[in-house]
C-alpha positions as CSV (number, residue, x, y, z in Angstrom):
1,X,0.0,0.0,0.0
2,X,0.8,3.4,-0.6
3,X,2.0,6.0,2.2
4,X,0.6,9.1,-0.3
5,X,3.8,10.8,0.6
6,X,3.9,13.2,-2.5
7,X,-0.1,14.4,-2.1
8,X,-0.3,17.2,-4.7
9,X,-0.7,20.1,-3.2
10,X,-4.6,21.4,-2.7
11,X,-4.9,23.7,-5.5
12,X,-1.8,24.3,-8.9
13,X,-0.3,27.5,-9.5
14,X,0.3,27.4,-13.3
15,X,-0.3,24.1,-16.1
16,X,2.8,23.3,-15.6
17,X,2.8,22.5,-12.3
18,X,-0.6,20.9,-12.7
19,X,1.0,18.6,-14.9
20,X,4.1,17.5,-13.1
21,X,1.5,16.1,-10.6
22,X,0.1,13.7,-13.1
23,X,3.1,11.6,-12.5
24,X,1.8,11.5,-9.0
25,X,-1.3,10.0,-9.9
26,X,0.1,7.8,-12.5
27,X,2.2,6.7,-9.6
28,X,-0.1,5.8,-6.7
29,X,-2.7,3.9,-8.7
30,X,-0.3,1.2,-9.6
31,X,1.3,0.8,-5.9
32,X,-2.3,1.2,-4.2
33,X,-5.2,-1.0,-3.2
34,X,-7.9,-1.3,-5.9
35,X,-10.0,0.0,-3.1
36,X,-7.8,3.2,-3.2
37,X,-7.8,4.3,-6.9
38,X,-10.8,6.5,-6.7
39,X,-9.9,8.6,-4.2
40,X,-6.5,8.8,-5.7
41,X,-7.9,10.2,-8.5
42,X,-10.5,12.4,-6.8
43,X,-7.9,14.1,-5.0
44,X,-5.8,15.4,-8.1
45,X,-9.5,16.4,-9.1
46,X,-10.1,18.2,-6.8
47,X,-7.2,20.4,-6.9
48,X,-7.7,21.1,-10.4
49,X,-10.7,22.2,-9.7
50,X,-10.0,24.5,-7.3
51,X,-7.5,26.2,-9.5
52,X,-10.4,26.4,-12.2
53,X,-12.1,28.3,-9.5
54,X,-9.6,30.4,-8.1
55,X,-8.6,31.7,-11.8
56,X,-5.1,29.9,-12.2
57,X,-6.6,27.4,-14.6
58,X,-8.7,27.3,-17.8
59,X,-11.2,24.9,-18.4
60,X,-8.9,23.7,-21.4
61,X,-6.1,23.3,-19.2
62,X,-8.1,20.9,-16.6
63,X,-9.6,19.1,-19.4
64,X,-6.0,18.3,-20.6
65,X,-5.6,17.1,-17.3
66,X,-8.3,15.3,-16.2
67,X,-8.0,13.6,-20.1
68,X,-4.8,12.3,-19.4
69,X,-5.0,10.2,-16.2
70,X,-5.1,6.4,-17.5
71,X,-7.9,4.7,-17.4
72,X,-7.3,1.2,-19.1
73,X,-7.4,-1.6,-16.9
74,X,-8.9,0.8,-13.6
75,X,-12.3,0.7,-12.2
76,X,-13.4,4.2,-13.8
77,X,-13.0,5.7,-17.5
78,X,-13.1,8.9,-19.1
79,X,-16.8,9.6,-18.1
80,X,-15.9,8.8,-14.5
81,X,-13.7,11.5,-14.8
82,X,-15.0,14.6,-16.2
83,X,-18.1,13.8,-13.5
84,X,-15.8,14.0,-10.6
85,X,-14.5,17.2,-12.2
86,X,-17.8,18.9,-12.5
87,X,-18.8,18.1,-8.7
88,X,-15.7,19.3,-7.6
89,X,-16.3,22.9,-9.4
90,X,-20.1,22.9,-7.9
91,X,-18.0,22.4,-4.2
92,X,-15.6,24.7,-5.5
93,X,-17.5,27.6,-6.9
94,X,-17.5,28.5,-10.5
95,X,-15.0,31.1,-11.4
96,X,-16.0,34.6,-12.0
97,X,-15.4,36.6,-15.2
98,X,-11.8,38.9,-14.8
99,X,-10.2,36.6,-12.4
100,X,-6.6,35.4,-13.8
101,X,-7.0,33.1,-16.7
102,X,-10.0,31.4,-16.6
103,X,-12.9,30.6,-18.4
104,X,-15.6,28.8,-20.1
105,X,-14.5,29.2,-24.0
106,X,-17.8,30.0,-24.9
107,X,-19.9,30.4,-21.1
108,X,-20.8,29.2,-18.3
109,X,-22.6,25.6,-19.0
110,X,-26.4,25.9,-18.6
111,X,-26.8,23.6,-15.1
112,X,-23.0,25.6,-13.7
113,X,-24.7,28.7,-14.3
114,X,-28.5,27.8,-12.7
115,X,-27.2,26.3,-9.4
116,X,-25.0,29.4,-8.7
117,X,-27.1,32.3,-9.8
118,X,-30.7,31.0,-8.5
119,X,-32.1,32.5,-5.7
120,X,-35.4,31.5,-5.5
121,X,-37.7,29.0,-7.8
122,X,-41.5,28.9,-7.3
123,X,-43.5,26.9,-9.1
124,X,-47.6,27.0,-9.0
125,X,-49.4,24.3,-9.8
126,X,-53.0,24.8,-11.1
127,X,-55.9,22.4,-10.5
128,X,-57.4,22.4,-13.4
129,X,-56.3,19.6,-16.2
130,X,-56.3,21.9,-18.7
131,X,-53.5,24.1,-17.1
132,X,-49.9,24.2,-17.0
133,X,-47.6,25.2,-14.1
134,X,-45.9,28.1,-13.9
135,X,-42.3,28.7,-13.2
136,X,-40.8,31.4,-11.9
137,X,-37.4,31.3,-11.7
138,X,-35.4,34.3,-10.0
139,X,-31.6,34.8,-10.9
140,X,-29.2,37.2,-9.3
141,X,-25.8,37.2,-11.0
142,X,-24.6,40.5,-9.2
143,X,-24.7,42.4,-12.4
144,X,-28.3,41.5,-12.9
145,X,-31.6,40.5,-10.9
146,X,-34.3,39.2,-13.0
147,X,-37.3,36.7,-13.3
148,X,-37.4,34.0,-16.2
149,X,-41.1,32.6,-16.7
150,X,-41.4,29.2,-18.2
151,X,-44.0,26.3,-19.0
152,X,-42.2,23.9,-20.4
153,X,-39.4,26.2,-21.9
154,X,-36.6,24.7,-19.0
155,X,-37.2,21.2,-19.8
156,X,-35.0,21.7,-23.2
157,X,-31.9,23.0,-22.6
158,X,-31.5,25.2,-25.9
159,X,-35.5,27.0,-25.3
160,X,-34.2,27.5,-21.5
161,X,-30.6,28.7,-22.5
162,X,-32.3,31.4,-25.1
163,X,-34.9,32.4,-22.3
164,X,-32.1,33.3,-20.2
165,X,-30.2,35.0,-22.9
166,X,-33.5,37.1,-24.0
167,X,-33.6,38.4,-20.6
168,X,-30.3,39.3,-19.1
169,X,-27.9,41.2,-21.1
170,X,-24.6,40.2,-19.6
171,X,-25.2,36.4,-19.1
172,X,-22.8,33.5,-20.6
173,X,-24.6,31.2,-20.5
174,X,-23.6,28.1,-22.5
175,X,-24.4,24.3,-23.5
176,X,-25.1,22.1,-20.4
177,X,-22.1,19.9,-19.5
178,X,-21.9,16.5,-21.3
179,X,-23.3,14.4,-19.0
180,X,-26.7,16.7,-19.6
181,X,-26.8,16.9,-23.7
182,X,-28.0,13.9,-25.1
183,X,-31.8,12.5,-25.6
184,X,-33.6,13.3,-22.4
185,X,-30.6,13.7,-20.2
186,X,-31.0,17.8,-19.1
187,X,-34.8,16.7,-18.4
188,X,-34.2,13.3,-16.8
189,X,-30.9,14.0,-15.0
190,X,-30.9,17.8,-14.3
191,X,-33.9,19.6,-14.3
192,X,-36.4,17.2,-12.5
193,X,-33.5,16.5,-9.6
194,X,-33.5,20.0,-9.4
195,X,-37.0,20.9,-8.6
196,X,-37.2,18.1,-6.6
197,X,-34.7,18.3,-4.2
198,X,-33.2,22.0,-4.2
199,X,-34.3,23.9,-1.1
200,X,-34.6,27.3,-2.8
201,X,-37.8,25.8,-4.6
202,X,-41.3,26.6,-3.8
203,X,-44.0,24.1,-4.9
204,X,-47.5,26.2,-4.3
205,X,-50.9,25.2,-5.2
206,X,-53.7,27.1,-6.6
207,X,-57.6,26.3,-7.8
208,X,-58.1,27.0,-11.7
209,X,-61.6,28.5,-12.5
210,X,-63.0,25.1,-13.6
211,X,-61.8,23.8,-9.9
212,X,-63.9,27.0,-8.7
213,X,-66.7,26.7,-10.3
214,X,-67.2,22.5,-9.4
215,X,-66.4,23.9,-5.8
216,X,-69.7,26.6,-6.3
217,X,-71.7,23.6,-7.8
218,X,-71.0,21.4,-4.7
219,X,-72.2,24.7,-2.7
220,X,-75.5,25.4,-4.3
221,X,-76.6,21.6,-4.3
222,X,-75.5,21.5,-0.6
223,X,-78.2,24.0,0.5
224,X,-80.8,22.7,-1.7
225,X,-83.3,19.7,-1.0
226,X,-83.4,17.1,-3.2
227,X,-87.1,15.2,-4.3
228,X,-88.2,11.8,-5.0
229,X,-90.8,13.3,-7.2
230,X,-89.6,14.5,-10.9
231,X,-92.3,16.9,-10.9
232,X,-91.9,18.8,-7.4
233,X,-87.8,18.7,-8.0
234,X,-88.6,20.5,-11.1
235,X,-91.0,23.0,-9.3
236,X,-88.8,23.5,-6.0
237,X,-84.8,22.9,-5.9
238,X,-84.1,21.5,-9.1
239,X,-82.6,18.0,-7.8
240,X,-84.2,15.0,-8.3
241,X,-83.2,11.6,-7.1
242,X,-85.2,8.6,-8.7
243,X,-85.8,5.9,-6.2
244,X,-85.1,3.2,-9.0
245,X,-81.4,4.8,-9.3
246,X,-80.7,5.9,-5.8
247,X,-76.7,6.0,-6.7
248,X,-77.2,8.9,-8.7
249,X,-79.2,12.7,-8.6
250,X,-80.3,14.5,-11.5
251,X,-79.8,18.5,-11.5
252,X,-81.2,20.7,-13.5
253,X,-79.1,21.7,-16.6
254,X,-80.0,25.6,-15.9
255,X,-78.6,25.5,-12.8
256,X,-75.3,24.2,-14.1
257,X,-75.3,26.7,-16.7
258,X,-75.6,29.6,-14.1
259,X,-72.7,28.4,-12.0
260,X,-70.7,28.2,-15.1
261,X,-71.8,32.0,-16.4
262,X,-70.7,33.1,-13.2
263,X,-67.0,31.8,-13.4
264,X,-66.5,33.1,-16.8
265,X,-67.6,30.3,-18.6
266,X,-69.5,30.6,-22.5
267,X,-71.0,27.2,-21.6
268,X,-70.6,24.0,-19.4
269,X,-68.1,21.7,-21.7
270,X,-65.3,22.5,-20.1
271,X,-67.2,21.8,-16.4
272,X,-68.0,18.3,-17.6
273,X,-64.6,17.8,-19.2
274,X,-62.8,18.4,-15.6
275,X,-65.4,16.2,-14.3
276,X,-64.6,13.1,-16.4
277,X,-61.1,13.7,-16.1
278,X,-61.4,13.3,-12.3
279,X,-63.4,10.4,-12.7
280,X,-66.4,11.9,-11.5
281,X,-68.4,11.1,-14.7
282,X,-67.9,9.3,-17.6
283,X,-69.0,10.4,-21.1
284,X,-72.0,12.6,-21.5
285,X,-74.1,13.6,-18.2
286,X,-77.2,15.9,-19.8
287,X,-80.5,13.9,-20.5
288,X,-83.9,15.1,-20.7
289,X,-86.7,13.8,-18.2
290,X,-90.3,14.3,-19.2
291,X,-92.6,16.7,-16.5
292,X,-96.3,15.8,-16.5
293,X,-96.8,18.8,-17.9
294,X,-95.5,17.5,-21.3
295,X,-92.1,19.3,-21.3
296,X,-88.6,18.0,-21.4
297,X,-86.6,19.9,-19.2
298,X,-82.3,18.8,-19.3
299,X,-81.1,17.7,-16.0
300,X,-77.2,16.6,-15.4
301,X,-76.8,13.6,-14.2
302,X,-74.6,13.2,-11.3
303,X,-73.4,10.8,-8.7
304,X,-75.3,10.9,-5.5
305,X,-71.7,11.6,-3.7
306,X,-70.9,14.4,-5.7
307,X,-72.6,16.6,-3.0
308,X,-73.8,16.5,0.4
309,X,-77.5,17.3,-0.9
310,X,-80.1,17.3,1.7
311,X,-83.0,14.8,0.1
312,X,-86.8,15.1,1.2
313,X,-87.0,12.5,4.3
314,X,-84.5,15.1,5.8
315,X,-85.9,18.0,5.6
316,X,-89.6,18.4,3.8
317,X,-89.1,22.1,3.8
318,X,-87.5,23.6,1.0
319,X,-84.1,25.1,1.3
320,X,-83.7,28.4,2.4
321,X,-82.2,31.7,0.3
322,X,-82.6,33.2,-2.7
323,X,-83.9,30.4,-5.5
324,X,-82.7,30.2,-8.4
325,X,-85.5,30.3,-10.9
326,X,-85.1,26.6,-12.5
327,X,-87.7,27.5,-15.2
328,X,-84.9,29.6,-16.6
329,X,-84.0,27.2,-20.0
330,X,-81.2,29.6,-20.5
331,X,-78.4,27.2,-19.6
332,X,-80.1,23.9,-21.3
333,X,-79.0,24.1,-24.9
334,X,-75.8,22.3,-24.0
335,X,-75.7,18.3,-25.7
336,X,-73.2,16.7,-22.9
């Protein structure tokens, strides 16, 4: 085994000296336990690195470096290598512009540059299907505060790169390291990490209108009485339950219709199309029932747990407040 008497030192001066201390390495890994190559390796690393980050080396120069440790015949290869590299410059720190020699040739890669400029990420979440979350990103480079917005821009690294670019005029910002470029990678290894694990990101949840207006649907039918008889639903409340169905209620389609008006809403497609995406329904819900009066008013029909509706045996007297006038056909054209 090894005594490690000639450790590099913890950080190189110049190339040169970086790669005198090459032999070093070259050296321990073929007098040292298998067990011991790794960290070997990782130390001469790690001192590159922190010469990229203090300004005394390029990013050429560690590459070099890094490049020309020998892998054959070791329990690590190139890949190995330029990984260690890049978490010893996120322990490190990335340099910053006008010290000594350094550099990126072209910028700072993409995932370098997010970890060390972000200082807050929140990301709402809407309720409704039909909605996409928002991102809000906030970056502080010194120069520079700003907020990027994005859907779905940060899940491909070129859209979130130009995003960045669009908005701050002194970033360098460059390609994501290697590890992040191909197929899926920056989504898959990078970006969903990310969200998912950094502390400076804020998950936050908020109800889309469609949400609202099912919520003010539950509501009305909740201080409402609903009948056994088609014919007094139709002339009181507006909910029927039919004693041959029990597991289901039957509202009038005019009622739906007026909560939907009142959140914004042309007509009540897109109420139904939460619905069966939540499993509530399935397919279309508005049929027409015949009154004994010969007409054929639409009701939607419903599961009998949708709402905590109040039926007849409960209470005989007809809920309280303002009615809504169910005679109103305004709402009824809808063919769900």
């Amino acid at each position: 085994m090894s005594t490690h008497a000639q450790t590099p030192p913890s950080e190189f001066a110049s190339l040169d000296e970086a790669r005198e201390n090459l032999s070093w390495v070259s050296s321990e890994i073929k007098t040292s336990d298998w067990s011991e190559y790794g960290d070997i390796v990782r130390t001469y690393i790690d001192a590159l690195a922190k010469s990229f980050s203090e300004g005394l080396l390029n990013a050429d120069d560690c590459t070099e470096c890094y490049e020309a440790i020998p892998v054959k015949n070791y329990p690590f290869n190139r890949g190995h290598l330029e990984t260690w590299f890049e978490e010893a410059v996120q322990k490190h720190g990335h340099p910053q512009s006008g010290s000594g020699t350094l550099s990126w040739t072209e910028g700072v890669p993409l995932n370098y540059w997010i970890d060390e400029h972000l200082e807050k990420l929140t990301v709402t979440k809407f309720t409704d299907s039909n909605m996409q979350a928002k991102y809000k990103w906030l970056f502080d480079t010194g120069d520079e505060r700003q907020v990027v917005e994005t859907k779905l821009h940060h899940n491909d690294a070129s859209a979130f790169e130009e995003k960045i670019d669009e908005t701050f005029v002194f970033a360098e910002v460059d390609k994501p390291t290697e590890e992040f470029r191909e197929g899926g990678a920056w989504k898959r290894k990078f970006i969903r990490p990310f969200i998912r694990k950094d502390n400076r990101v804020t998950v936050e949840e908020r109800p889309g209108p469609r949400t609202k207006c099912i919520e003010s649907i539950k509501d009305m039918l909740e201080v409402r009485t609903a009948y056994f008889d088609l014919n007094r639903a139709d002339d009181a409340d507006g909910v029927y339950i039919d004693p041959a169905e029990s597991e289901w209620m039957y509202v009038r389609s005019a009622l739906i219709a007026h909560e939907a008006v009142e959140h914004g809403f042309n007509n009540t497609e897109p109420i139904r199309t939460e619905l069966e995406f939540r499993g509530i329904v399935n397919g279309k819900v508005s049929v027409q029932k015949r009154l004994s009066d010969g007409r054929n008013p639409r009701w939607w029909k419903l599961p009998r747990d949708f709402a905590d509706v109040t039926t007849e045996d409960e209470d005989e007297t007809p809920a309280g407040g303002e009615r809504f006038n169910v005679d109103d056909e305004s709402g009824d054209g809808d063919e769900q």
